[in-house]
C-alpha positions, 0 to 999 in steps of 0.5 A: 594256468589254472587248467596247468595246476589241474592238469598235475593235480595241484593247487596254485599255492604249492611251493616249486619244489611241490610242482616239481615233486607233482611232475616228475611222479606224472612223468614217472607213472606215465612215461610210455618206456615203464608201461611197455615193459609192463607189458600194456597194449599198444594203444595204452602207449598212445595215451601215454603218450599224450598224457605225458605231452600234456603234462609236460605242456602244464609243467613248461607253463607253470615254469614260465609263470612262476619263473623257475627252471 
């Protein structure tokens, strides 16, 4: 759990409305739709890509520990 923090850059004495707020910016930075229309090569969309799996895996584990939606 502590790696899911780290992985969103957060500490594990955040609010859920933080967590939140922490996701929805990583997913907005890293989203492979905004980089391609910023132009960026094809293998910055696959590390995009496995960025934001990453950072969705953290969120769903924080979720579930935390218990909200």
């Amino acid at each position: 759990l502590a790696q899911a923090y780290a992985q969103l850059g957060l500490d594990s004495k955040v609010s859920d409305a933080e967590v939140k707020k922490a996701y929805r910016k990583l997913v907005s930075q890293y989203h492979p739709d905004k980089l391609i229309s910023r132009g960026l090569p094809e293998e910055m969309m696959e590390l995009a890509k496995t960025r934001v799996r990453e950072i969705n895996t953290a969120y769903d584990q924080i979720k579930q520990a935390r218990g909200f939606k």
